[in-house]
Residue, then its C-alpha position, 0 to 999 in steps of 0.5 A: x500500500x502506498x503511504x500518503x506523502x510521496x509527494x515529499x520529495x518535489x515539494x520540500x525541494x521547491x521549497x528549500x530552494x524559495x527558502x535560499x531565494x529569500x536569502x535564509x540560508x540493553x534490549x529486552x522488557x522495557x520497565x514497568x515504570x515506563x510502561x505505566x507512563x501512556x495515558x490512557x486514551x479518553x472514553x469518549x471517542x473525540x480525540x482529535x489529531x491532525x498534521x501540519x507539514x513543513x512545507x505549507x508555508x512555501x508555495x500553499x502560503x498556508x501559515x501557522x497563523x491560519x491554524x487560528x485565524x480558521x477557526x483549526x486550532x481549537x478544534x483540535x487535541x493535537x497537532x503533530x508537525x511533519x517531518x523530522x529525519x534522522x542522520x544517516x551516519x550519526x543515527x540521530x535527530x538533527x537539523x539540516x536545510x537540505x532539499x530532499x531528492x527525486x521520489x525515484x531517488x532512493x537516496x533521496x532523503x540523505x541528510x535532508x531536512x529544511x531548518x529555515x522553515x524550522x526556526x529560521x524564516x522571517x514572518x511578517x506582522x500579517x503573517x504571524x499568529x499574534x500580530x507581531x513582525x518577527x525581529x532580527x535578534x529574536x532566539x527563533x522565528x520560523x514554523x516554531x516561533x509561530x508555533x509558541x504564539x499559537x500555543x499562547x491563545x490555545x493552552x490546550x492545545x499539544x503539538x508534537x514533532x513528527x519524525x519520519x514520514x514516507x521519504x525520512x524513514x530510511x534510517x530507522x531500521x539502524x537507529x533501532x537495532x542496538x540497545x545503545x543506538x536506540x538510546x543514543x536516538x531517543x535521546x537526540x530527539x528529546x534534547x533537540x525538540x523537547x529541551x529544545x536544543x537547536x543548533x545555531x543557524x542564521x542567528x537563530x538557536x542556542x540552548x533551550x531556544x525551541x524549549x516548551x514548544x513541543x508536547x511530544x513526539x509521533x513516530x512515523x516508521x513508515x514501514x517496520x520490516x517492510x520492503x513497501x516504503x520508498x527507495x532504499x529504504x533499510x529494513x529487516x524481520x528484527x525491526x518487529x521487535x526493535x520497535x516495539x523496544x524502540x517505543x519503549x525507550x522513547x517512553x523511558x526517556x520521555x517520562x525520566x525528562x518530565x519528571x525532572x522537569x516538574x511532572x510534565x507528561x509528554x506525549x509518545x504517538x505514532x502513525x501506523x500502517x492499515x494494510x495486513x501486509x504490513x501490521x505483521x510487522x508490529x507487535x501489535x500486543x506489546x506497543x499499546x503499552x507505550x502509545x498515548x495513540x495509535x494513528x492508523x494510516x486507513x487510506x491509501x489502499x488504492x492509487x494510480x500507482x496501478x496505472x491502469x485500474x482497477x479505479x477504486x477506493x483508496x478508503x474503503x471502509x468495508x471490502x465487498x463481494x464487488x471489490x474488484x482489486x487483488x487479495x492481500x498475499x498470502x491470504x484472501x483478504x483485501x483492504x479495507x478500514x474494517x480489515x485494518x482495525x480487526x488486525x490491530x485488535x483481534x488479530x488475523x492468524x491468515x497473515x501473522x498478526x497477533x492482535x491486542x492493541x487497545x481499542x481506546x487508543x486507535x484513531x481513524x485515519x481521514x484523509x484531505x487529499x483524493x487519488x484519481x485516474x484518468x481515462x476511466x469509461x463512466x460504465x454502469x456506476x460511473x467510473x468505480x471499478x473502470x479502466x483507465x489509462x493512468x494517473x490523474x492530471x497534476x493540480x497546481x498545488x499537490x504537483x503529482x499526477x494522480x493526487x490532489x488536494x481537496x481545495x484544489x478539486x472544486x466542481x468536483x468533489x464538492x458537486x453532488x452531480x460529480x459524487x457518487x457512493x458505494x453503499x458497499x464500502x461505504x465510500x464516495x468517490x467523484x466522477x467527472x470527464x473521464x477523471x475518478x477521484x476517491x476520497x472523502x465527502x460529508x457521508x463517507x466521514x459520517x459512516x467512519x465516525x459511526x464505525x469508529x464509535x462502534x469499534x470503541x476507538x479513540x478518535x480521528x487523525x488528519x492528514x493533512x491541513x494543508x489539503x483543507x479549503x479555505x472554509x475548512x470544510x472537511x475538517x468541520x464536517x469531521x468535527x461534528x462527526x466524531x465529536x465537540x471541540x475541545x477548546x473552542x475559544x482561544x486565549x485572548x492576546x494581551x494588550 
């Protein structure tokens, strides 16, 4: 299954290079203790959690300050920004201002990252969440300056880094091997995000600059002992158990550092694939031990990727009888949502999988971007299950064929006369000219909020904001589904 960020590698490129433009240069049981360290997951199913990318505030122009001005940050618990990379020499967390490479490039991820964005970009008095042009001699501007006013008018609000990600995830494998690298890893991480420990670039960093701006840390393994990540990717049949031992560690150090720093509970999340193929991998009994969620990634079944169709759902919440695409090998089963969540928590001999993942802290993935075709015959159900002739035209702003953002696909998916639903799966999908998008409408986020609350789940990841439209209308549409705000009214500014 592919994930849903290879589109990475052409937009962070572009982006380091308008940011140069500008001139902006001992294995085994983890302890009890650290176990216990996991909150529990709230009861009520609402909990919602979205991502923010990097790359947003270069060509989308989609700043921080929208996250307020939008009316999204207090519509949510947790905001993870994506992505950070570990060193491929030093197997740490680290700060570079790197464009990533070409998809195609296995390599492409080496050493990248973008520390401009970061904590080096200027935001002007329009641009920034309180009002207030950045300054010169300021310790830190960019993403996380604008971060902490943010989390100045939402206290309730948790922002945590997110490490990995589709082209980032090439080293975890030889970060998680050892014991030693595990440790060295970890705690990398947390003095370079939670302590807030920058190294010092264009002025900008020190000791303690990033301090009190991130709440946690999600890790996005994108995939443990799997050959189905991108190019190059390391991988190995021990990644199953060194993640879980990988978790552990983080959830060791995570609870050593807030309890020397006044009890601070900090979050330890990841994002973790929907297809079985892939859950075979993971512990899936042991890692709730040191989860506070379990983000399940249940999109991206389905792409042009196969070029030529079958054209179908990327998020089907069940797999019917009509299903038209190819079991998962070695079993009969296909993708759907259902499929994915009955892996994590009752197990599935068929492939391997053991279960016992704690319902309370598994979200749904939704997903703000559509996977389309072109060249698809209308048929009889206007496109599902078709032909085609390959991937979608690429839109302005995604800038890969065969994806799209919901903001970009007006007159499509937001045209009841272009939208269809699949009462067997569950699903919507859009039709228009020869082009079949799948994704998601105010129905297909009503069945899964309901499917979720049935199965006793935590709640709803995003992926991403950057997708959303002005108005927001996904996001809305998810928030009445599975739940109220948390924080509905921001803190007032001081004056």
């Amino acid at each position: 299954m592919h994930h849903r960020r290879p589109l990475i590698a052409a937009l962070t490129g572009a982006a380091l290079a308008a940011g140069a433009l500008a001139g902006f240069a001992g294995a085994g049981t983890a302890s009890a203790q650290s176990a216990q360290g996991a909150a529990a997951a709230p009861a009520s199913g609402g909990v919602k959690i979205a991502y923010y990318d990097q790359w947003s505030v270069y060509g989308n122009a989609f700043y921080p300050k929208h996250l307020d001005t939008r009316g999204i940050a207090g519509k949510l618990d947790v905001l993870n920004y994506s992505f950070g990379n570990i060193h491929p020499t030093d197997l740490t967390c680290f700060m570079a201002n790197k464009a990533a490479g070409d998809d195609a490039n296995p390599n492409a991820g080496d050493g990248a990252g973008d520390s401009y964005a970061d904590y080096q970009r200027s935001f002007s008095a329009a641009d920034s969440v309180d009002g207030v042009a950045d300054k010169w001699d300021q310790p830190i501007t960019g993403v996380f300056n604008q971060f902490k006013e943010l989390k100045a008018k939402y206290p309730k609000l948790k922002i945590n880094i997110s490490l990995g990600g589709w082209t980032y995830s090439k080293f975890f494998h030889d970060a998680a091997k050892t014991d030693a690298s595990r440790k060295k890893l970890v705690s990398s991480c947390i003095k370079q995000y939670i302590q807030g420990d920058l190294p010092v670039e264009g002025g900008f960093g020190g000791p303690g600059s990033a301090a009190g701006i991130f709440d946690g840390i999600d890790i996005d393994w994108e995939y443990p002992g799997s050959p189905d990540g991108h190019l190059g990717n390391h991988y190995g049949p021990e990644d199953k158990q060194n993640f879980t031992l990988l978790l552990a560690e983080f959830r060791k150090q995570l609870d050593a550092h807030g309890a020397a720093n006044g009890g601070k509970k900090y979050l330890l999340t990841a994002a973790l694939p929907a297809g079985q193929d892939k859950i075979k991998h993971i512990e899936t009994d042991k890692i709730g031990a040191y989860l506070d969620y379990a983000n399940i990634m249940t999109y991206d079944m389905h792409g042009a990727w196969d070029g030529d169709g079958p054209a179908y759902h990327q998020s089907p919440l069940y797999s019917p009888a009509s299903d038209p695409t190819d079991p998962i090998k070695p079993g009969a089963q296909k993708y759907s949502v259902d499929n994915a969540i009955d892996a994590y928590i009752d197990g599935n001999p068929a492939y391997g999988v053991t279960g016992g993942f704690p319902a309370g802290k598994l979200t749904l993935g939704y997903e703000f971007y559509y996977r389309g075709w072109k060249g698809v015959p209308a048929g009889a159900k206007n496109g599902l299950g078709g032909s085609a002739t390959g991937a979608s035209a690429a839109r302005p702003l995604s800038q890969q064929a065969g994806i799209a953002h919901y903001k970009e696909l007006g007159g499509i998916v937001d045209n009841p006369a272009t939208t269809f639903w699949d009462d067997e799966a569950k699903a919507a999908y859009f039709y228009k000219d020869g082009e079949f998008f799948t994704g998601l409408d105010k129905r297909a986020i009503q069945a899964r909020a309901e499917y979720g609350r049935s199965r006793g789940l935590a709640g709803a990841m995003m992926y991403s904001l950057l997708g959303l439209d002005a108005n927001t209308t996904l996001l809305n549409d998810i928030v009445a589904a599975v739940g109220s705000s948390p924080d509905p009214t921001p803190t007032p500014t001081p004056t």
